[in-house]
Structure formats: structure tokens, C-alpha cells
C-alpha positions in Angstrom: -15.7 7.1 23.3 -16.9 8.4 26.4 -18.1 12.4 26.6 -15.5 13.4 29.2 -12.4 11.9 27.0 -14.1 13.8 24.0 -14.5 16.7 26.0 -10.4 16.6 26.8 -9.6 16.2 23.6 -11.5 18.9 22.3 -10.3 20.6 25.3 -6.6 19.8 24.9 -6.8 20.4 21.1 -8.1 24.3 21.3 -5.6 24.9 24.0 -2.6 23.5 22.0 -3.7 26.4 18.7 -4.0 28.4 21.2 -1.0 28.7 23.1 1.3 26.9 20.9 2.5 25.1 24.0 4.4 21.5 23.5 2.7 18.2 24.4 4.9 18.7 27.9 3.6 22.0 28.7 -0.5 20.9 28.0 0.0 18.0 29.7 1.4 19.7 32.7 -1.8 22.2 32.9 -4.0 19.1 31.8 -2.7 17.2 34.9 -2.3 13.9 32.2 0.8 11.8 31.1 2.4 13.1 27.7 1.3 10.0 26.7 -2.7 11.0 27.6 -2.3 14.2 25.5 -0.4 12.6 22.5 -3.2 9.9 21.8 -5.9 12.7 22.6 -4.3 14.5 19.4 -3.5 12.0 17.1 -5.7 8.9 17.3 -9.1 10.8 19.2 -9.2 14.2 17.9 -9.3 13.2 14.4 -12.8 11.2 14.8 -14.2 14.2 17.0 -12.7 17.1 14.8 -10.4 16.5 11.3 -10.0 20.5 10.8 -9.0 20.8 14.7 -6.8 17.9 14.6 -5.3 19.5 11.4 -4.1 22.6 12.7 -3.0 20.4 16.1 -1.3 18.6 14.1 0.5 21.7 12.5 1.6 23.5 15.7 3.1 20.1 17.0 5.0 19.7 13.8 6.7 23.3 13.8 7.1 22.6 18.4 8.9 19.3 16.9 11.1 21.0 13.9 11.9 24.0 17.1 12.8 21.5 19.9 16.5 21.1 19.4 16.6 25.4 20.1 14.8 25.3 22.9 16.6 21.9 24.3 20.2 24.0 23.7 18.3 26.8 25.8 17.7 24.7 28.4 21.1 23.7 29.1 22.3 26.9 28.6 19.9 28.5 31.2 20.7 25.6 33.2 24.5 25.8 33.6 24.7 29.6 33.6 22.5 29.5 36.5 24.7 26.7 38.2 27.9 29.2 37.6 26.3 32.0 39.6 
């Protein structure tokens, strides 16, 4: 693996514990797909770092178990601000 994708990972993996932030959000600041950021955390930060990756892994599952609140806040937000 080359230094530079370790260093992302690494990188990506710190910022995600953190800032609890969803694999959207880091991506966004990253400037890399969803995609990028998803195979940084599950298939490259294990081999670089299995306690990092474990507490990734954590703060994705409870983003994933929270998404369908903040998805419903979103389209609240989004239609109150359309009836203004």
C-alpha cells in the first residue's frame, strides 16, 4: 500500500473518532468519493491500525443505527424552508 493512501486512512480514521462525522461529511472535507472513505475504513485501516479501525468502526455503526433521524430532519428542514 502506498504511504499517502496509509497516510489518508490514518488520516480519515482519526477524524471520523473525532468528529463523529458520517462517511458523507469526511468525505466532503477529504475531497474523496464516499466510496474512497468507506474502503479507507473498512478494508485499509484494519491492516494499518485494528484498535483505530475498531472504534471507526463503532462511530459508523451508531451514524448508521442514527441515520433514519437525521434523514426525517432533513426533509423536515427542507420543506419548512420551502413554505417560508
Amino acid at each position: 500500500m502506498q504511504e499517502h493512501i496509509k497516510r489518508r486512512a490514518l488520516d480519515i480514521g482519526n477524524y471520523i473518532i473525532e468528529s463523529s462525522c458520517t462517511v458523507r461529511q469526511t468525505a466532503q472535507i477529504f475531497g474523496v468519493s464516499k466510496s474512497t472513505v468507506h474502503k479507507d475504513v473498512t478494508e485499509r485501516l484494519p491492516l494499518i491500525n485494528k484498535r483505530l479501525s475498531s472504534q471507526v468502526k463503532h462511530v459508523l455503526e451508531s451514524n448508521k443505527a442514527e441515520r433514519h433521524i437525521r434523514g426525517g430532519e432533513a426533509t423536515k428542514k427542507k420543506y419548512m424552508h420551502t413554505e417560508d
